[in-house]
C-alpha positions as CSV (number, residue, x, y, z in Angstrom):
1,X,63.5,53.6,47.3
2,X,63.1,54.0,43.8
3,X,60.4,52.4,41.4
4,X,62.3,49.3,40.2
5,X,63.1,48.4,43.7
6,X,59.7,48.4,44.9
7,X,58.6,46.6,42.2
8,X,61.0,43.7,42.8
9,X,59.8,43.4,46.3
10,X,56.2,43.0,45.5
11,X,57.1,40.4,43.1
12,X,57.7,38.2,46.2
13,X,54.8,39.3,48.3
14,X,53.9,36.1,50.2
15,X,57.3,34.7,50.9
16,X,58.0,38.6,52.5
17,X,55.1,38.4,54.4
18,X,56.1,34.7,55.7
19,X,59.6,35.8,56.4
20,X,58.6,38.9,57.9
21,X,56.1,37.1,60.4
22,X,58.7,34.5,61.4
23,X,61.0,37.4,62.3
24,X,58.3,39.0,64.5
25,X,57.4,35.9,66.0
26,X,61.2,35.4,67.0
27,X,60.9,39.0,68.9
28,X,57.8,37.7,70.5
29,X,55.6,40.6,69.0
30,X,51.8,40.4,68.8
31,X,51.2,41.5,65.4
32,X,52.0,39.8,61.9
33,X,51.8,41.2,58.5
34,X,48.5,40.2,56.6
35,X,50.1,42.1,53.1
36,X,51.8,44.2,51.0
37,X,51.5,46.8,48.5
38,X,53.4,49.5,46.8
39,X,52.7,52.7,45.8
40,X,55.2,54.3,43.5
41,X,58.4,54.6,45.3
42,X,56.6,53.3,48.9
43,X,56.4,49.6,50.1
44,X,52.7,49.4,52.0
45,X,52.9,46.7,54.9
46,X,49.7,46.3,56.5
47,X,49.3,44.3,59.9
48,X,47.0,42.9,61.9
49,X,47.4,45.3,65.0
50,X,49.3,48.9,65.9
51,X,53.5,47.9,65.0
52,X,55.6,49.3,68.6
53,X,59.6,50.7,67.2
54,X,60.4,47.2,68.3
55,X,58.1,45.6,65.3
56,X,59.2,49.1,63.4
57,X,62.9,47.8,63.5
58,X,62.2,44.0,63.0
59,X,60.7,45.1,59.5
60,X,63.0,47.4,59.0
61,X,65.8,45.2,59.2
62,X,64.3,42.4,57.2
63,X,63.3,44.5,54.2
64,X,67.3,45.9,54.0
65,X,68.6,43.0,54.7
66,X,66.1,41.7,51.2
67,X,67.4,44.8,49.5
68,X,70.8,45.0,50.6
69,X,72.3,46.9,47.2
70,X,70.0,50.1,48.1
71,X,69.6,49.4,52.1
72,X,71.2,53.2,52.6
73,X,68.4,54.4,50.0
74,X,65.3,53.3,52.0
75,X,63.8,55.5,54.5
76,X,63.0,54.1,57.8
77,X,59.8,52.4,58.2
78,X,56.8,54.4,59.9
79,X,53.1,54.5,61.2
80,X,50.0,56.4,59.3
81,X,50.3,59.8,60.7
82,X,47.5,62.5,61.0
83,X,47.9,66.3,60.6
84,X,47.3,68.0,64.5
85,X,46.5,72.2,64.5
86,X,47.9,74.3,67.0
87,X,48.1,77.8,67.8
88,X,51.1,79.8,70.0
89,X,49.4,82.7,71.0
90,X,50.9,86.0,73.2
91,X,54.0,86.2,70.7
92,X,55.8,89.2,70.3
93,X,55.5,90.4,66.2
94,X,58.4,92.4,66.4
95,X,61.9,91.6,67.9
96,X,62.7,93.5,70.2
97,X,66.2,93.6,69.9
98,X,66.8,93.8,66.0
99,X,63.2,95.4,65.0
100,X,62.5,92.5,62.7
101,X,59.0,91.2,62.0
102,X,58.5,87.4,63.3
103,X,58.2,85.4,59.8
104,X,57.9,81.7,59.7
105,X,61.3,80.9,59.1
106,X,61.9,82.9,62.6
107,X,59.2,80.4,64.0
108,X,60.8,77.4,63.3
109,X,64.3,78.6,64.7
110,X,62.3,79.8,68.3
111,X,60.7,75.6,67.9
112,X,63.6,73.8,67.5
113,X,65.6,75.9,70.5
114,X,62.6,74.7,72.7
115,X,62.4,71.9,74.3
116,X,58.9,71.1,74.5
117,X,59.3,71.1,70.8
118,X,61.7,68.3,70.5
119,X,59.3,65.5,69.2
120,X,57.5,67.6,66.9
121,X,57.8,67.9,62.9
122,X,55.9,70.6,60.9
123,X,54.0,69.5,58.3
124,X,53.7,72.9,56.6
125,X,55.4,76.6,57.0
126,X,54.1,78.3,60.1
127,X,51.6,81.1,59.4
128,X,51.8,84.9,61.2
129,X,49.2,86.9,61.8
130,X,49.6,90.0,63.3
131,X,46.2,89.9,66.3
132,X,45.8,93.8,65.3
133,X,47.0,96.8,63.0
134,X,48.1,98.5,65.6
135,X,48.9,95.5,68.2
136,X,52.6,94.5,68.7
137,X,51.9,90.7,69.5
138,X,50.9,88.0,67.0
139,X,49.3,84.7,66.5
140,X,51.6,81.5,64.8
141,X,49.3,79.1,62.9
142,X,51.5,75.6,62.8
143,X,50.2,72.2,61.6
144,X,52.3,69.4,63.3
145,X,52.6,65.3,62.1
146,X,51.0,63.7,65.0
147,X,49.7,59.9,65.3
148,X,46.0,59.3,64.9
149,X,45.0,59.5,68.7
150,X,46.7,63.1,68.8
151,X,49.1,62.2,71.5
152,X,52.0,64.7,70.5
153,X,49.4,67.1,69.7
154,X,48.2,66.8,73.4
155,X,51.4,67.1,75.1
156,X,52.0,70.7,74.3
157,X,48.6,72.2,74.5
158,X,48.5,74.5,77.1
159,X,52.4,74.3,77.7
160,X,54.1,77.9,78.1
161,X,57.5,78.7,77.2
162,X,59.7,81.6,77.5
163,X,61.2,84.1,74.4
164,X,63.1,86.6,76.4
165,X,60.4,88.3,78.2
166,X,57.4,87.1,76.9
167,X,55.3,84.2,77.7
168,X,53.8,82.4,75.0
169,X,51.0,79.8,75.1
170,X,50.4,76.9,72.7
171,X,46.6,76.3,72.1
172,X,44.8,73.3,70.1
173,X,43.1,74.5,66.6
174,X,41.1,73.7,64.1
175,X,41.7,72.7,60.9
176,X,42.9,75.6,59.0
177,X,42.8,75.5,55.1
178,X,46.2,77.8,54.6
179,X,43.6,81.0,53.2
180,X,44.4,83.7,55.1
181,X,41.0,85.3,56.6
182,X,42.4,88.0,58.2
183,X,41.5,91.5,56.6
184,X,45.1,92.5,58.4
185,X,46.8,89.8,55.8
């Protein structure tokens, strides 16, 4: 939403966060909202416990329903997320049908064809690096949103999947500042 918007909301802080607990106490929900804050263009509300997408939506619908002249213009309402770092290793760095090299635009095409993929959202372009000057296969570099306990993260480590005949392998990583290392780079 934009600044103005925001603003008007916080002007109202404690009857939103009274409104906003009455509507989660008519879902039944375990959590209440203690307060608000914005930052910018982003409405902070901070609660007592972990929100489920049930609580998510309750929110959700109250602050549109608060807002309703820009509801289409606000985003939908999320948890504080944490960066995961993974590794798909065994990939082939050139096609072998067309000859290409694997960039990370190719990456992201081979992730969202996958199922094991579905959940996932990159938080940066994918990084190739070729294992050896004169190796054919590579190693993919991608940094995922995950929640705080890693949970996505931990779903695909150690999964395989399939790119015609090759078997690739995603790994866990660590943190990987985006300087490239590698003398091959």
């Amino acid at each position: 939403m934009n600044v103005e918007h925001a603003k008007y909301f916080i002007r109202e802080f404690s009857s939103h966060i009274t409104n906003i607990n009455r509507a989660l106490k008519n879902i039944k929900s375990n959590i209440m909202a203690n307060f608000i804050q914005t930052n910018v263009k982003i409405i902070i509300i901070s609660a007592n416990n972990v929100a489920s997408s049930l609580d998510l939506q309750e929110i959700e619908k109250y602050v549109k329903s608060t807002l309703c002249t820009v509801a289409d213009q606000i985003d939908s309402p999320r948890l504080p997320q944490s960066k995961s770092y993974l590794k798909i290793v065994s990939i082939p760095y050139l096609s072998e049908v067309s000859n290409f090299c694997l960039s990370s635009d190719k990456v992201e095409k081979i992730l969202k064809t996958n199922h094991i993929f579905n959940d996932i959202v990159l938080t940066s372009k994918s990084r190739v690096i070729k294992i050896s000057p004169k190796s054919d296969m590579s190693i993919v570099w991608i940094n995922i949103w995950d929640t705080q306990n890693r949970s996505k993260a931990k779903t695909i480590i150690n999964k395989r999947f399939n790119i015609s005949s090759f078997i690739m392998t995603v790994h866990g990583a660590n943190m990987n500042p985006g300087v490239s290392l590698c003398k091959n780079c």
